[in-house]
Residue frames relative to the residue before (quaternion, step in Angstrom):
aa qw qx qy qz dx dy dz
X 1.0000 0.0000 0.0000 0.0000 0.00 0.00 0.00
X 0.3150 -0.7136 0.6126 0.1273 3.59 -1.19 0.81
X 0.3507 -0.6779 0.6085 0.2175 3.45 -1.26 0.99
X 0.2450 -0.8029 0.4900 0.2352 3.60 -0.56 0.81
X 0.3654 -0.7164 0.3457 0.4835 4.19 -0.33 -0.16
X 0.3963 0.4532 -0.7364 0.3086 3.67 1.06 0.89
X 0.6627 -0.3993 0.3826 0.5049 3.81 0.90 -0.55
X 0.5509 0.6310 -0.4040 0.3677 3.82 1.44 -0.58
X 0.4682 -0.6057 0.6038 0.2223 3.54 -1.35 0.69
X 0.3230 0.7738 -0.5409 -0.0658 3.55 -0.80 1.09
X 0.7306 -0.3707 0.2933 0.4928 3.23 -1.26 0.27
X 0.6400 -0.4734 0.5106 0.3249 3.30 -1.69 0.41
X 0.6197 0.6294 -0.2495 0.3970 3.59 0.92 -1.56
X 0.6207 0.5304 -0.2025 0.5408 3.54 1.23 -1.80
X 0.8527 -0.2445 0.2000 0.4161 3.28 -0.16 -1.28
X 0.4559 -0.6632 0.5762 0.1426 3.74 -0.98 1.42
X 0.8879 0.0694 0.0572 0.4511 3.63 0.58 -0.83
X 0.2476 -0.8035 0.3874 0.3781 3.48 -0.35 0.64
X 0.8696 0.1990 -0.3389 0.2990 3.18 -2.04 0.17
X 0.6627 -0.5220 0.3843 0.3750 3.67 -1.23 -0.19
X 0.6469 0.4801 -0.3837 0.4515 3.52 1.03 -0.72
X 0.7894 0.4361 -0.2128 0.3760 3.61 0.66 -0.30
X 0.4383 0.6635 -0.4654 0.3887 3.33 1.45 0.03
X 0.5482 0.6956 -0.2768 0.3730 3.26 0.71 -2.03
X 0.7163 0.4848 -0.2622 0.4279 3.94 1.04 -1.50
X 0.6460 0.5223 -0.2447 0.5000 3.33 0.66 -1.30
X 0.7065 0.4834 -0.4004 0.3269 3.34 0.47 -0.82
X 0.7211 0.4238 -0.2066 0.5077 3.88 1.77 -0.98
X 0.4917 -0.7342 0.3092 0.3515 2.99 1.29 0.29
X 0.2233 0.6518 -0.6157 0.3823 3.44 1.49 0.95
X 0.8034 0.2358 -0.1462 0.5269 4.35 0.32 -0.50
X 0.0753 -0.5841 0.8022 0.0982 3.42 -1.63 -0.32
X 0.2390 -0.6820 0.6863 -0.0818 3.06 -2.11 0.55
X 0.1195 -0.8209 0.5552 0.0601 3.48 -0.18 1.29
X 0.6573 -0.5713 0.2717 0.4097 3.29 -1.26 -0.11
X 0.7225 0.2826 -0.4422 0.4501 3.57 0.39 0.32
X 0.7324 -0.5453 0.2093 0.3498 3.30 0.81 1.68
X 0.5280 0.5409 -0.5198 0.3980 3.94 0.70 0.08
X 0.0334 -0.8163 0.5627 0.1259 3.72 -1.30 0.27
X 0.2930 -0.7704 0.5592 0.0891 3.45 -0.83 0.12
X 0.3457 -0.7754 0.4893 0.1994 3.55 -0.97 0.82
X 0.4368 -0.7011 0.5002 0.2598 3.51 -1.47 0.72
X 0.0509 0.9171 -0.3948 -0.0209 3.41 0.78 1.21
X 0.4039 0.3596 -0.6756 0.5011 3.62 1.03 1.38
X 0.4499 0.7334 -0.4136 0.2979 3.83 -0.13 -0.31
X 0.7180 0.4273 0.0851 0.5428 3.00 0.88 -2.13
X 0.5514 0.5676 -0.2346 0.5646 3.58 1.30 -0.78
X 0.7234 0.3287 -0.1448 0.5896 3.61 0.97 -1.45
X 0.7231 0.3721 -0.4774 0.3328 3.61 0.40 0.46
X 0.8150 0.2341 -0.3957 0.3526 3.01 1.21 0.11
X 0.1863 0.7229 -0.6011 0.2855 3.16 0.84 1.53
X 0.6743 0.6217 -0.2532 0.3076 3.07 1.53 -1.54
X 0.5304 0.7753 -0.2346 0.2500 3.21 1.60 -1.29
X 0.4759 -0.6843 0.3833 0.3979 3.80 -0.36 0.68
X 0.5467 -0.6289 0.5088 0.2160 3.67 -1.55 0.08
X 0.3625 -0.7867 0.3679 0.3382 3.22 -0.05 1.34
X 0.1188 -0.8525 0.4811 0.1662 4.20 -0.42 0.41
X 0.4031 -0.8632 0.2076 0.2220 2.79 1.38 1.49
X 0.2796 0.7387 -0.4525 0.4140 3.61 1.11 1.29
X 0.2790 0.7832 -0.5543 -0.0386 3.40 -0.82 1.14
X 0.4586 -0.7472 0.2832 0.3889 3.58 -0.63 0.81
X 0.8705 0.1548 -0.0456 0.4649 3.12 0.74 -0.72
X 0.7062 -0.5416 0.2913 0.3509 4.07 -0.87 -0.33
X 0.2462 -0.7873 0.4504 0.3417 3.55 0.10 0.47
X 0.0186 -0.7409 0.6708 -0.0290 2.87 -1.33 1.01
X 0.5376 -0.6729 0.2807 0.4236 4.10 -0.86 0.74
X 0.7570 0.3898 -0.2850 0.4402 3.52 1.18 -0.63
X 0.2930 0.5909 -0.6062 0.4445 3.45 1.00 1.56
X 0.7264 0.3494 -0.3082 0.5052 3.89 1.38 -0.34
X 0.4600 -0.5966 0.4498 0.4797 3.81 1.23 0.45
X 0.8576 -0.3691 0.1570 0.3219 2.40 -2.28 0.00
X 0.5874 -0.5528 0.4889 0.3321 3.48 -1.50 0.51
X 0.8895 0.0431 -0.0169 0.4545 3.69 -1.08 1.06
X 0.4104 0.7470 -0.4947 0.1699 3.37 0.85 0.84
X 0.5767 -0.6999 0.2828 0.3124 3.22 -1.19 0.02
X 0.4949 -0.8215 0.2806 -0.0393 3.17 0.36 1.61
X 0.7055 0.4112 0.0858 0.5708 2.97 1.26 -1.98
X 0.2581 -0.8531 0.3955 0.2217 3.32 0.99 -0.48
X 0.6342 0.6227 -0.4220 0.1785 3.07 1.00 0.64
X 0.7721 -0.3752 0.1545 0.4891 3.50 1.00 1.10
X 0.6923 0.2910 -0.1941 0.6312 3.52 1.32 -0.10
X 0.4618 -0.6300 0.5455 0.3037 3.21 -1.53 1.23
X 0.8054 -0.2406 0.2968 0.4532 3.47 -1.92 0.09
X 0.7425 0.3702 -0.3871 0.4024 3.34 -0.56 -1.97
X 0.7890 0.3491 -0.4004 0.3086 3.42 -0.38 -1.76
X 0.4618 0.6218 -0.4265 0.4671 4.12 0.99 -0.40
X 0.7978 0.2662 -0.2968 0.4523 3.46 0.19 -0.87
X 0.5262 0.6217 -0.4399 0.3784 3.76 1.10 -0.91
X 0.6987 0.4954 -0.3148 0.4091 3.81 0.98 -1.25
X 0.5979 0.5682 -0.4310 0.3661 3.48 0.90 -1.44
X 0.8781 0.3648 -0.1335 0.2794 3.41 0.33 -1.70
X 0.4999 0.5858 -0.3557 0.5296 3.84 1.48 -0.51
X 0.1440 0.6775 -0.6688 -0.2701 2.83 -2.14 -0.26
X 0.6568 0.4087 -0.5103 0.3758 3.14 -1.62 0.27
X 0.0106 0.6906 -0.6793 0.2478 3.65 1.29 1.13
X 0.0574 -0.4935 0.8669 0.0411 2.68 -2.46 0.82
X 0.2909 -0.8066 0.5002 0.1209 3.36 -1.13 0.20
X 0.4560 -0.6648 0.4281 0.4085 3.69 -0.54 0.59
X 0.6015 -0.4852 0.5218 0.3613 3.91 -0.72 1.18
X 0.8276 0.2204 -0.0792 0.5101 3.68 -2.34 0.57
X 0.8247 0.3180 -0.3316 0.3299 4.14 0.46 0.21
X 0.5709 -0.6237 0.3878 0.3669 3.57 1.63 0.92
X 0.5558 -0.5898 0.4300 0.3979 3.56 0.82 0.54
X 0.3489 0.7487 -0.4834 0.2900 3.74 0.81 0.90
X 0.8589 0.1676 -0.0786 0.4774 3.66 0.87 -0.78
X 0.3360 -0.7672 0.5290 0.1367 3.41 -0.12 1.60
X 0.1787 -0.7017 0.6890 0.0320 3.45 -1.30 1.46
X 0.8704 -0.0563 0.0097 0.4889 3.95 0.96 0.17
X 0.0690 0.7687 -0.6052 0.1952 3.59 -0.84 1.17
X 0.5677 -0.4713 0.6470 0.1921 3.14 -2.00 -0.11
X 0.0219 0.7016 -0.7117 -0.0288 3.44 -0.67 0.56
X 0.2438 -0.5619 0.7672 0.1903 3.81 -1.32 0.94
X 0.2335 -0.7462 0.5684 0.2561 4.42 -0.40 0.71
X 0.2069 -0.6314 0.6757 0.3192 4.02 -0.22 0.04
X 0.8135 0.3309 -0.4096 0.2470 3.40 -0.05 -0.64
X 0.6083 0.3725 -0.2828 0.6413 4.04 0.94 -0.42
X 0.5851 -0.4407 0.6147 0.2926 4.13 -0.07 -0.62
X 0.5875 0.6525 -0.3652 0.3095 3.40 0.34 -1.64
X 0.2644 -0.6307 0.6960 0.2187 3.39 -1.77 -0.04
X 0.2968 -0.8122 0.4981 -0.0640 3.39 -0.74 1.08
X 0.0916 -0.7434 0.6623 0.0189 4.16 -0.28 1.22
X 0.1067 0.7201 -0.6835 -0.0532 3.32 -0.93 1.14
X 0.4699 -0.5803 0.6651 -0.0009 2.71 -2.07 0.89
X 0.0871 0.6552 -0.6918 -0.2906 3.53 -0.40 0.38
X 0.2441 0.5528 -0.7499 0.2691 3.49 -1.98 0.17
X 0.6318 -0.3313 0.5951 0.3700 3.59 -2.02 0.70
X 0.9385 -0.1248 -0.0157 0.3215 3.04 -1.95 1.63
X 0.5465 0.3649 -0.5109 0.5542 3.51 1.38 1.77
X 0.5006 0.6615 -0.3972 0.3925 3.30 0.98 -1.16
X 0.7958 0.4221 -0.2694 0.3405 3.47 0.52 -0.71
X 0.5399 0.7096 -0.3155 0.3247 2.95 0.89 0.05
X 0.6453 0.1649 -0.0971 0.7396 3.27 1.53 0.29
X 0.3806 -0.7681 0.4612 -0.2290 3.15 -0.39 2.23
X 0.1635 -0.7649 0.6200 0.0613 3.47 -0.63 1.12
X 0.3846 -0.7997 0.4535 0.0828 3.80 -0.37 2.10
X 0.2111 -0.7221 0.6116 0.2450 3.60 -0.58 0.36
X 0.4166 -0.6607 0.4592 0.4232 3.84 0.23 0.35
X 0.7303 -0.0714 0.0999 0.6720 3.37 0.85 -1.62
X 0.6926 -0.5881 0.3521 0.2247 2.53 -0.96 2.65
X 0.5487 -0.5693 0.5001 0.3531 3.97 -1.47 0.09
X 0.7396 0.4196 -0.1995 0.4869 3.56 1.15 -0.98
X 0.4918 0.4440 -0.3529 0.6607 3.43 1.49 -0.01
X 0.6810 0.4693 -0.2554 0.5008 4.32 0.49 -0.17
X 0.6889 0.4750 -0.1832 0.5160 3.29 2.02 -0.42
X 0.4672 0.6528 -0.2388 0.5464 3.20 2.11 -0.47
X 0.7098 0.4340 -0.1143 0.5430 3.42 0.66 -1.93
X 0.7714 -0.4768 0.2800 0.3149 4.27 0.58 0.36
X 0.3255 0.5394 -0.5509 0.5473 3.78 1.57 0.25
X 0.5614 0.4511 -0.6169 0.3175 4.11 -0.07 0.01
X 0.6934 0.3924 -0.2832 0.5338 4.02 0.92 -0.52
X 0.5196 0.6630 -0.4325 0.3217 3.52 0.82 0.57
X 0.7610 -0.3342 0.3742 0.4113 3.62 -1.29 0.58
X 0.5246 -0.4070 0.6091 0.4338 3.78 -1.52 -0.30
X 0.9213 0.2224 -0.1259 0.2931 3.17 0.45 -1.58
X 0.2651 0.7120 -0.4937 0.4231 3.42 1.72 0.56
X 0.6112 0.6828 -0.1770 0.3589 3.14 0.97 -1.85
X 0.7178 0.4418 -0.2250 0.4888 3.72 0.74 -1.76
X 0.6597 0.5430 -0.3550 0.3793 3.44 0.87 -1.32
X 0.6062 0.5658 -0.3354 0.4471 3.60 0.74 -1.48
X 0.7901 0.2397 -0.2743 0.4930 3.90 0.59 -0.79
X 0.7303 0.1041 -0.4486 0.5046 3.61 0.33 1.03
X 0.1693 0.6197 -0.7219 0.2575 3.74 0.26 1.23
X 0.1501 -0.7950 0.5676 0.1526 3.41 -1.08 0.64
X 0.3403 0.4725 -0.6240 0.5211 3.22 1.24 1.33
X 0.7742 0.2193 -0.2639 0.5319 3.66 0.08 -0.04
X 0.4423 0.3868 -0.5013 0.6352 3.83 0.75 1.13
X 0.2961 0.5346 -0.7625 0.2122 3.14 -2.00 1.02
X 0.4379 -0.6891 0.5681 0.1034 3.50 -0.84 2.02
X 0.1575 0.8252 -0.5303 0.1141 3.50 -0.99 0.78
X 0.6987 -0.3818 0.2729 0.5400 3.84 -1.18 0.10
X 0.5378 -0.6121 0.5564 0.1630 3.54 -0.91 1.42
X 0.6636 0.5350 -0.2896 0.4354 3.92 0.86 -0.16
X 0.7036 0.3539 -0.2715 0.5531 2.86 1.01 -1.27
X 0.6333 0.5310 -0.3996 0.3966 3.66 0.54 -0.53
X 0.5835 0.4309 -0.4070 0.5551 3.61 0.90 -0.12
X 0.3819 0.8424 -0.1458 0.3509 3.85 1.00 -0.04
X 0.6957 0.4253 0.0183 0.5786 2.38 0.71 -2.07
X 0.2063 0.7349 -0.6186 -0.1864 3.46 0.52 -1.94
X 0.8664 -0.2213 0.0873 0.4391 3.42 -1.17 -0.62
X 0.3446 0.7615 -0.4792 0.2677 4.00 0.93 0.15
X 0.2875 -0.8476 0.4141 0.1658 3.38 -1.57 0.79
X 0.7332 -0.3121 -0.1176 0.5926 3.04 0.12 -0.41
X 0.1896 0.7029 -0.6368 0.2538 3.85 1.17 0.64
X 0.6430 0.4131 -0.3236 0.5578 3.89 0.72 -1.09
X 0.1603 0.6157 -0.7711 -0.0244 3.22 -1.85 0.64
X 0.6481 -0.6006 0.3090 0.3518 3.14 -1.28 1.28
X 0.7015 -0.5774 0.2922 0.2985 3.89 -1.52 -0.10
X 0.4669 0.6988 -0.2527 0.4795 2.56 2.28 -1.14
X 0.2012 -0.7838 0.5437 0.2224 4.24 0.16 0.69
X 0.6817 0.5367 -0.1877 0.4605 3.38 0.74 -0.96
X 0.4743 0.4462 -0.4113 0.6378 3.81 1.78 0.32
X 0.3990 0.7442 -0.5233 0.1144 3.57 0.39 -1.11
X 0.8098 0.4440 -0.1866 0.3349 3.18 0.39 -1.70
X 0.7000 0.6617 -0.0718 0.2587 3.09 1.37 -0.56
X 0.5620 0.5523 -0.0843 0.6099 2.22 2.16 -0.99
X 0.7209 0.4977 -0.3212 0.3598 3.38 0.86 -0.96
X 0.5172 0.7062 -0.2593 0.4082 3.40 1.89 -0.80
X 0.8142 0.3800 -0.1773 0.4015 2.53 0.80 -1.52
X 0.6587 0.5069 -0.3383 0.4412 3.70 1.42 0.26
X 0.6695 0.5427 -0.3629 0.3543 3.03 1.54 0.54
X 0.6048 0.4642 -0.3665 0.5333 3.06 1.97 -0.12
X 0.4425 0.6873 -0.3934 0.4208 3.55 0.81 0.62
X 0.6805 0.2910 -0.1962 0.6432 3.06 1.31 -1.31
X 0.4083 0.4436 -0.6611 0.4466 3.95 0.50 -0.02
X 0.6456 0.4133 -0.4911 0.4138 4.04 -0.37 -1.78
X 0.8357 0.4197 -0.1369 0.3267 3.65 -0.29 -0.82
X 0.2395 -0.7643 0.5795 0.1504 3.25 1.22 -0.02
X 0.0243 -0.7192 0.6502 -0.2436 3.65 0.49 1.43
X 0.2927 -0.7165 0.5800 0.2541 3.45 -1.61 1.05
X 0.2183 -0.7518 0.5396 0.3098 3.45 -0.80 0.78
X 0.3943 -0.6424 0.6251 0.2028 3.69 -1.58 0.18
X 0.7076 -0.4369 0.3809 0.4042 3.42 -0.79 0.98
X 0.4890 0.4577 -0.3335 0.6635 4.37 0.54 -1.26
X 0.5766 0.4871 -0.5101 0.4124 3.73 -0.35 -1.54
X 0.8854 0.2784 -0.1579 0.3372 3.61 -0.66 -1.43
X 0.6632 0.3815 -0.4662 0.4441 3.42 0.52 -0.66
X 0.7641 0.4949 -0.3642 0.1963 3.81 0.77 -0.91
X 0.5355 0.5624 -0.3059 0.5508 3.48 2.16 -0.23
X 0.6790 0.4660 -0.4199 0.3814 3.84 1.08 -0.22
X 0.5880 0.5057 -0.4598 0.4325 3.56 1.45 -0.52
X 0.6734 0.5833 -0.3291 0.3131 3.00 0.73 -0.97
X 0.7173 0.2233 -0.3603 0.5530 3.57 0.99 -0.45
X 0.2089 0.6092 -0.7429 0.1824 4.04 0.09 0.21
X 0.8840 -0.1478 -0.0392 0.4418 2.95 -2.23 0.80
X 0.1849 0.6880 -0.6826 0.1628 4.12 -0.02 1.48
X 0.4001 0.7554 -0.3840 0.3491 3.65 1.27 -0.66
């Protein structure tokens, strides 16, 4: 049996690793996961990808704007549900769903926040819904800086509903952040490593330019994660 990090016991079969933000690692071999559920990062690996990673050449053609990344929260995947309410289900629990919508639109959950620690009760409804915040890792206009301005339409759409670079969180802190890369890291220290990992294998898939800041702020951030 596997200890998950909401704290649930699942099967091996169900689930090798816990949560979504940390599979994606294990799977590139940026993490591992022993058996009493602790894990540890491969922080030459991670170190060597983002050596590999291009130099930002601080050239952009044009102005960022949001509908250069299409529509917001579409469905991507095709499976009948938009992004958010996809990622709201993957990562919550105790979801209910709104009735007649195939379990597509979440009317109420748990959020565990990585970035604050906190537990989180959402509500969807006018002036709750927000209260739990779907995170671009790296912001769209900060993905438009780093070389997504020479990208495809539909590179573009995909990059804003990848749910490696999606993770639902406190609606405060995400207003916080705003458009920052990895200079921001979340409050939650004990995410740190995770985050930064998990924003470098994003920008590997994407071949994201990094800026000088870019690297120094993703190597402090992972020092002694191992």
């Amino acid at each position: 049996m596997w200890l998950m990090a909401s704290g649930q016991v699942a099967s091996p079969a169900v689930s090798m690793v816990p949560d979504p933000d940390l599979l994606p690692l294990v799977q590139a071999g940026y993490a591992s996961l022993d058996e009493t559920g602790s894990y540890s990062f491969d922080q030459e690996r991670i170190d060597h990808q983002i050596e590999l990673l291009p130099p930002s050449d601080g050239v952009v053609l044009s102005t960022y704007e949001r509908d250069n990344f299409g529509q917001r929260w579409a469905d991507t995947d095709r499976n009948g549900c938009d992004t958010r309410n996809d990622i709201l289900r993957i990562w919550m629990t105790d979801t209910t769903f709104k009735p007649g919508t195939h379990d597509c639109v979440v009317l109420t959950g748990m959020l565990a926040d990585p970035f604050g620690g906190a537990t989180i009760t959402f509500t969807r409804g006018q002036g709750t819904s927000e209260a739990v915040q779907i995170d671009h890792l790296w912001p769209l206009s900060a993905a438009w800086q780093r070389g997504a301005d020479t990208w495809t339409y539909e590179r573009r759409l995909q990059f804003a509903n990848d749910p490696l670079n999606l993770t639902p969180v406190d609606g405060p802190l995400n207003q916080s952040k705003g458009d920052s890369g990895p200079e921001w890291m979340p409050p939650n220290a004990g995410y740190r490593c995770t985050y930064a990992a998990r924003m470098v294998l994003v920008a590997t898939g994407y071949q994201l330019e990094l800026t000088s800041g870019d690297r120094r702020a993703l190597e402090t951030a992972l020092r002694n994660c191992a």
